[in-house]
C-alpha positions in Angstrom: 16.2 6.8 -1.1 13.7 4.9 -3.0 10.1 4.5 -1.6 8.2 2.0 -3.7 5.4 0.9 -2.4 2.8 -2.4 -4.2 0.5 -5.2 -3.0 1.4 -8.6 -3.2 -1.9 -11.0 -2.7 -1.5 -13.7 0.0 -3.9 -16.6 0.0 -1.7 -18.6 2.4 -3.2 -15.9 5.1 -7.3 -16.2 4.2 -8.6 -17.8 6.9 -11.3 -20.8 5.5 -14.6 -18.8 6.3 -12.6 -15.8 4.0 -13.6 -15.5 0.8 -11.8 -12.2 -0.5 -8.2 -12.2 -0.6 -5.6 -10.4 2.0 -2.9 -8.3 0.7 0.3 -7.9 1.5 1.5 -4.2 1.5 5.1 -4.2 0.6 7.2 -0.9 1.1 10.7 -1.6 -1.5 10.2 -5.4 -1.9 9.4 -6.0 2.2 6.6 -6.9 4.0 5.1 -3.9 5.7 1.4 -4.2 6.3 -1.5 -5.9 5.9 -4.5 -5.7 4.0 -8.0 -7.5 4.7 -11.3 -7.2 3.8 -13.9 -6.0 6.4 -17.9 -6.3 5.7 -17.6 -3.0 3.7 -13.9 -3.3 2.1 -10.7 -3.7 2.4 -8.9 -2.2 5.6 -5.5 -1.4 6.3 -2.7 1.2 5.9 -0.3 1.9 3.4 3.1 3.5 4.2 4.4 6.9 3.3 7.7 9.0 2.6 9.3 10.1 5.7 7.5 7.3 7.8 3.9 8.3 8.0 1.2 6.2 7.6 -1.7 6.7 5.4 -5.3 5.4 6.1 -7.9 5.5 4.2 -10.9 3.9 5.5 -12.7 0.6 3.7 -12.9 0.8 0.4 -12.5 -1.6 -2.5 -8.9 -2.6 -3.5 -9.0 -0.3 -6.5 -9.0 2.6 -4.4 -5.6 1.1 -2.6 -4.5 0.9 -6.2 -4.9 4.3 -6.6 -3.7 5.2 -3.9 -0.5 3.6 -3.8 -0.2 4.9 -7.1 -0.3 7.8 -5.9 2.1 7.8 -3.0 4.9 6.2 -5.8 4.2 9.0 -8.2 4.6 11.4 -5.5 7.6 10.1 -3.9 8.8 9.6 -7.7 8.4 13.1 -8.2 10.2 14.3 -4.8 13.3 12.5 -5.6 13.6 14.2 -9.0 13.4 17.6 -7.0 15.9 16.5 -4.8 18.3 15.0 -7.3 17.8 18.1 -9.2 18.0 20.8 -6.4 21.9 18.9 -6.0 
């Protein structure tokens, strides 16, 4: 099964006082989570194989970048192993 995971921005969520964009985390093209930015960064959680969650604290959206990055890479990676152990 394929786990893709990216971030989609969504200005129709920013409230008026907001001035850094929301997110929307999408796991395979669906909405799964959201993103927002707190007074020190961006908060929210990002989804992993097997239905885990991952949380990583505020940071700045290039570290969700990474991170989901990452978690496609690794997933990338275990389906290879899979296919291959077959």
């Amino acid at each position: 099964m394929k786990h893709v995971v990216s971030l989609r921005e969504a200005p129709q969520k920013r409230a008026i006082c907001e001035k850094e964009m929301r997110y929307d985390v999408l796991l395979n093209g669906e909405f799964c989570e959201d993103l927002y930015f707190n007074l020190r960064g961006y908060v929210g959680v990002l989804p992993l194989p097997g239905g885990a969650r991952l949380t990583i604290g505020e940071r700045g959206i290039s570290a969700y970048r990474k991170e989901i990055r990452r978690i496609n890479w690794e997933a990338a990676a275990a389906e290879v192993e899979v296919a291959r152990t077959q």
